[in-house]
N, C-alpha and C positions, 0 to 999 in steps of 0.2 A: 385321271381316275382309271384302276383298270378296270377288266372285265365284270372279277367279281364282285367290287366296290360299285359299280355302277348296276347292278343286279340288286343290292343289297338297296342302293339310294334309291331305286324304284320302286322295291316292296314297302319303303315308308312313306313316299311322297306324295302328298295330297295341293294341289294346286290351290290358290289360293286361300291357305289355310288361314293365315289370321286375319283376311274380310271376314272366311265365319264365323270365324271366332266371336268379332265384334257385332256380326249381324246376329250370335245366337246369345247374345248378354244386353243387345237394345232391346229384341223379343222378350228380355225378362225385364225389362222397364229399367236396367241398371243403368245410371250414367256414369258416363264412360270419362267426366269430368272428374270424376270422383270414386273412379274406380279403386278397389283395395286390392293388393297381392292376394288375398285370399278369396277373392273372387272366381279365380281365376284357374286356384289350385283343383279343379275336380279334372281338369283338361290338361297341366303344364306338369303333370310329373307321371311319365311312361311309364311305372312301374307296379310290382304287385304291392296295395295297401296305399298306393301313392303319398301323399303330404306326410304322412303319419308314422312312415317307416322310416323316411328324411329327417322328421327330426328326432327321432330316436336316435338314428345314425349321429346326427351333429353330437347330442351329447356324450358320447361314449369317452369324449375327450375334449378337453377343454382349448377348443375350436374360436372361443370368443377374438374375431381382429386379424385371423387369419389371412395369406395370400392361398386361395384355395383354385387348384384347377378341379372341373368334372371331366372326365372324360367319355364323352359321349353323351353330349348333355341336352339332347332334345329339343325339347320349348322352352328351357331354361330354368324349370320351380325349383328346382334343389336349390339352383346359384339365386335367384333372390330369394328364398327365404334365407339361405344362410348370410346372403349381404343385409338384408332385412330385420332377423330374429337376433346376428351373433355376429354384426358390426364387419362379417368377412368382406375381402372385395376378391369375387370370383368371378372365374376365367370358363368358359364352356366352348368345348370343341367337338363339332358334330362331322359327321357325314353327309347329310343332307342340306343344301342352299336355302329348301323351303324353311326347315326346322330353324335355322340359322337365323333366317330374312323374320321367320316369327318370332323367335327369342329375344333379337332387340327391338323388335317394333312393341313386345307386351313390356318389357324392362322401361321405354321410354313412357309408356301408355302409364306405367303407375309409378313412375320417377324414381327410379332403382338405376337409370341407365351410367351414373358416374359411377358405381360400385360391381355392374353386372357386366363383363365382357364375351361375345361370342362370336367365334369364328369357324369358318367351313376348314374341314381338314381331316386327316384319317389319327383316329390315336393309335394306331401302330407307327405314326413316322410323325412325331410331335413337332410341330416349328416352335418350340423352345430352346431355352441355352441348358446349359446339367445346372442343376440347384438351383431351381427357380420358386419353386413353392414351397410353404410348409405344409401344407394336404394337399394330398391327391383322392379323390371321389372318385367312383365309378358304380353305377346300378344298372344291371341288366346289360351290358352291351358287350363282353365279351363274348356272347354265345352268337355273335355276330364276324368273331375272327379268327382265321384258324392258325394264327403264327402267336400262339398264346406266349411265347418266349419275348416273342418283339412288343406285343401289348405290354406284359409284366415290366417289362425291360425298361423300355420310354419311363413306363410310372417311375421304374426307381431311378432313371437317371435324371429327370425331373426335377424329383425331389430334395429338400434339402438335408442334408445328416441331421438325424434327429426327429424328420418331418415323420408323419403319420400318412397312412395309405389304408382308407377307408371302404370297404367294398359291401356293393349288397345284389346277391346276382340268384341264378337257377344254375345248377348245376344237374348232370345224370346221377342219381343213386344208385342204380345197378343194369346191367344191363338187358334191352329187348327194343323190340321195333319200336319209333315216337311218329304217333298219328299227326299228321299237318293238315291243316295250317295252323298256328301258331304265333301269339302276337308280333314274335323278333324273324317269322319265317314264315313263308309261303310253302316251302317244298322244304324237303332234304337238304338241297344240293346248297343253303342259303344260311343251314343250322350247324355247329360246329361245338358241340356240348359236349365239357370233358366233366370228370368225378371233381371233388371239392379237394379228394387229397390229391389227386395229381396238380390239382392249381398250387395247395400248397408247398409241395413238393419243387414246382422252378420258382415262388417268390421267394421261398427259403433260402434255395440257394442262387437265388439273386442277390443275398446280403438282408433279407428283411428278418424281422423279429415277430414272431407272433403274438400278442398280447389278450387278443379274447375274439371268442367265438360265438354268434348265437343261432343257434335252428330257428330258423321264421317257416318254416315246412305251415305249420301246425296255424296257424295266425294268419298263414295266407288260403289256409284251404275254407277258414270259419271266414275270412274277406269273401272271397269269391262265394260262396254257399250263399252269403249275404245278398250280394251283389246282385246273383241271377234270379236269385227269388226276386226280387225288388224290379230287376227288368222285367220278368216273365210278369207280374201284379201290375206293374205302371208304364210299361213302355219304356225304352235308355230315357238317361237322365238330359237334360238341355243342355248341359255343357260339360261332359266326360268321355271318358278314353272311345265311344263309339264316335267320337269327331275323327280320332285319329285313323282308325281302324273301319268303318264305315259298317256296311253289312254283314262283315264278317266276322262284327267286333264276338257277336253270343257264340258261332263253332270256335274260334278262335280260346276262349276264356274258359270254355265247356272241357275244348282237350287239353289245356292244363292243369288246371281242377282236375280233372280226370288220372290224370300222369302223376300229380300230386299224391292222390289218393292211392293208386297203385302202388306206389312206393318208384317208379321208375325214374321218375324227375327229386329234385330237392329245393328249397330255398334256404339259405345261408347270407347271411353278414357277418364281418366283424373287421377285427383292425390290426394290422403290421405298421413297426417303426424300423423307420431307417438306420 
């Protein structure tokens, strides 16, 4: 791992993260014999809007049965509900051992584990073969790499002709300073946040096809508004993103909210075919 992959594995690594996990869902009297994937979802999906924008993303295309990789795939929720909701069997490659070590320990915890695969590894240098999937997922984790060529690239070489490459990320809207910290960054030196057209701009001429576009700008800023009134009322929730993120989950959510609202940040999804 280099330098800056090992900088990066630090600002998300939480030590023994799925004992709490389990120690914070006994607390709520859930047995763990009879645990459901959707238990689970308020903690297993990093992203803005979490479970809810996953499966919007699944339908955009008829996803049912798929061989899907995520790339950058966390605690794993995207890949079992999509092995879970839409019969996929998916493939999840993180950066993080802890994230990894939790992802199949929750996959076996609620019996997803013969459809749900994860592995530690950077998705700019995939250990796959070319044409191995028909989707490729990704949510939130390019603002984590700055060889956006070699990220885009993997996905398409990946992918199989014809497959679909699904994204749902924050991009910079225009340019000025970005206050940190931030959930995918502690500092600057860890953030690497391009415009939504310069992304499109090397997947295009990577060979992809653009097929549909949606603004989640708007949908993630009425999420969060939500979200922190409901902290700020009750305290974080028993089992959500402040497991991942710890005390710094409220500045952390406050400055993009914030960057949102400015117009300096963006949220975007949608979908290219190979």
């Amino acid at each position: 791992m280099n330098p800056l992959d090992q900088k990066i594995e630090a600002h998300y690594h939480k030590e023994g993260l799925f004992e709490e996990i389990l120690t914070r869902l006994e607390n709520q009297n859930i047995d763990l014999k009879r645990l459901q994937r959707t238990d689970i979802a308020g903690v297993d999906e990093f992203h803005v809007r979490g479970a809810a924008v996953s499966k919007e993303l699944a339908k955009t295309i008829d996803i049912e049965g798929k061989k899907v990789l995520d790339m950058g795939s966390g605690l794993g929720g995207p890949c079992r509900m999509l092995a879970d909701e839409f019969n996929c069997t998916a493939t999840g490659i993180d950066l993080s051992p802890e994230f990894v070590r939790t992802a199949n320990a929750l996959s076996k915890l609620v019996g997803l584990e013969d459809k749900t695969f994860f592995i530690q590894g950077s998705a700019a240098q995939l250990p796959f073969e070319d044409n191995s999937f028909d989707v490729i997922w990704t949510q939130h984790v390019q603002m984590n790499i700055p060889d956006k060529q070699k990220f885009y690239g993997e996905a398409h070489r990946v992918l199989k002709s014809g497959g679909h490459f699904l994204y749902y990320d924050i991009f910079r809207k225009k340019d000025g300073d970005i206050l940190y910290p931030m959930p995918w960054a502690s500092e600057e030196a860890l953030s690497f946040l391009i415009k939504n057209d310069e992304m499109a701009q090397i997947v295009e001429n990577l060979g992809f096809k653009p097929l549909s576009k949606t603004s989640q700008t708007e949908t993630g800023i009425e999420f969060f508004t939500s979200l922190l009134a409901k902290v700020k009322q009750y305290g974080p929730p028993k089992l959500g993103l402040n497991v991942l993120m710890g005390e710094s989950t409220v500045s952390k959510l406050t400055n993009l909210l914030a960057h949102l609202e400015k117009g300096l940040l963006m949220l975007e999804s949608g979908v290219y075919q190979k």
